[in-house]
C-alpha positions as CSV (number, residue, x, y, z in Angstrom):
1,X,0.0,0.0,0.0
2,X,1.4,3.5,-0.8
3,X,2.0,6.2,1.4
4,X,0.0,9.6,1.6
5,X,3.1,11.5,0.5
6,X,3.6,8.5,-2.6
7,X,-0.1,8.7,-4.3
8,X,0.8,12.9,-4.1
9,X,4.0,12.5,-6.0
10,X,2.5,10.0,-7.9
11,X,-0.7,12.9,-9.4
12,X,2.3,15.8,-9.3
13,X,4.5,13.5,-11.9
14,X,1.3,13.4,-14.3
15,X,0.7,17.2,-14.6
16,X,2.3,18.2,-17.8
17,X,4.8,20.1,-19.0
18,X,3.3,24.0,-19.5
19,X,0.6,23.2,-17.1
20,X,-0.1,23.7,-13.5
21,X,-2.6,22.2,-10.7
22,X,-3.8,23.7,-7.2
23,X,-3.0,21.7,-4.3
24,X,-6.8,20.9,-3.9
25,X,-6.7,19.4,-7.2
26,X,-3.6,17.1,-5.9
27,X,-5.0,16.2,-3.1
28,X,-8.3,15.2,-4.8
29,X,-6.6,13.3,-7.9
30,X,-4.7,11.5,-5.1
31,X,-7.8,10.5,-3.0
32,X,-9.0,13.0,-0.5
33,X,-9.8,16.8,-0.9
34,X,-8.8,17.5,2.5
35,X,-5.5,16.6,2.3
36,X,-4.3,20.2,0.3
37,X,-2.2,21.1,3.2
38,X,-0.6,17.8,3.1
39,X,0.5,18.3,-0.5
40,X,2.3,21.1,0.3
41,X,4.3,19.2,3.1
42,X,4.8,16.5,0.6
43,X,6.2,19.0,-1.8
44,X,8.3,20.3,0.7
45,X,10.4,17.5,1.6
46,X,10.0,16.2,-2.5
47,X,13.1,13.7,-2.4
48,X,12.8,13.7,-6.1
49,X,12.8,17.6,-7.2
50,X,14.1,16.7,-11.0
51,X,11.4,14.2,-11.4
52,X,8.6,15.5,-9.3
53,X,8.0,19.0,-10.8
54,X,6.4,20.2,-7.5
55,X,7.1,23.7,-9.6
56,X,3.7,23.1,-11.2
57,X,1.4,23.0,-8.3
58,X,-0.1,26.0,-7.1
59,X,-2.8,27.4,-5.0
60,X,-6.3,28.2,-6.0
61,X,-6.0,31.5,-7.2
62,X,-2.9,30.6,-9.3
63,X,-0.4,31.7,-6.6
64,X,3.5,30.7,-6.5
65,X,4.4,29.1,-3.0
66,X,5.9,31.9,-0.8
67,X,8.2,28.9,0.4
68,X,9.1,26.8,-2.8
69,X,11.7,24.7,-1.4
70,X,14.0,24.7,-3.9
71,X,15.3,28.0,-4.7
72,X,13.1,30.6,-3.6
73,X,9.3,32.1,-4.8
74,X,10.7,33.5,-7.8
75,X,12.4,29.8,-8.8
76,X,9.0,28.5,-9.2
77,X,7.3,31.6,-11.1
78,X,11.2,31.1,-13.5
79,X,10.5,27.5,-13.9
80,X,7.2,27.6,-14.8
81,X,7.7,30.5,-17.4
82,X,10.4,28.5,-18.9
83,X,7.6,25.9,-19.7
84,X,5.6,28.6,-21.2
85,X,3.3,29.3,-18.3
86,X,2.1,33.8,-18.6
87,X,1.4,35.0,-15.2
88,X,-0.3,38.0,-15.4
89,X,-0.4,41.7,-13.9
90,X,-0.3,40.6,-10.6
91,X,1.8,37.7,-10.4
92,X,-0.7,34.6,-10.8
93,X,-1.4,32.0,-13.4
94,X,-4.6,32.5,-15.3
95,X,-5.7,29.0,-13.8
96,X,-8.4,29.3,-17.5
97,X,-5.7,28.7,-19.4
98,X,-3.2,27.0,-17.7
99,X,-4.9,24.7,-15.1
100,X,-4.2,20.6,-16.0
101,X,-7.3,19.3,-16.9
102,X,-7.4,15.6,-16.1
């Protein structure tokens, strides 16, 4: 049986390339719409940063993590624009456009 933290890196490696989801969305694709705080722990501590693109979760208004573990806030915002992910005006991803759609 997999772990919480598993079945979360196990949704996160599915969202494409150029795409983002919200942390609710994780935590629903990986079986329970409470556990959106527990994504961001699992994201956290991600032992896998290269494979798990924790980069491409963000919260529901389409708002970088103000603690992205692996380089800072404005890592995450560079790494997603590298993908081809606009953030607009004030900083957040027009969820329309961008959100993975499963």
């Amino acid at each position: 049986m997999k772990s919480t933290f598993e079945l979360i890196y196990d949704v996160v490696r599915k969202i494409p390339k150029g795409c983002v989801a919200t942390y609710g969305q994780v935590a629903t694709l990986a079986g329970n719409p409470r556990w959106s705080r527990v994504v961001g722990y699992a994201l956290h501590v991600n032992p896998e940063p290269g494979t798990i693109p924790c980069h491409r979760v963000v919260n529901r208004l389409g708002e970088t993590s103000k603690a992205f573990a692996f380089g800072g806030e404005d890592m995450q915002r560079i790494l997603l624009e590298e993908e081809g992910v606009i953030f607009d005006k004030n900083g957040k991803v027009n969820l329309e456009r961008f959100q993975w759609r499963t």
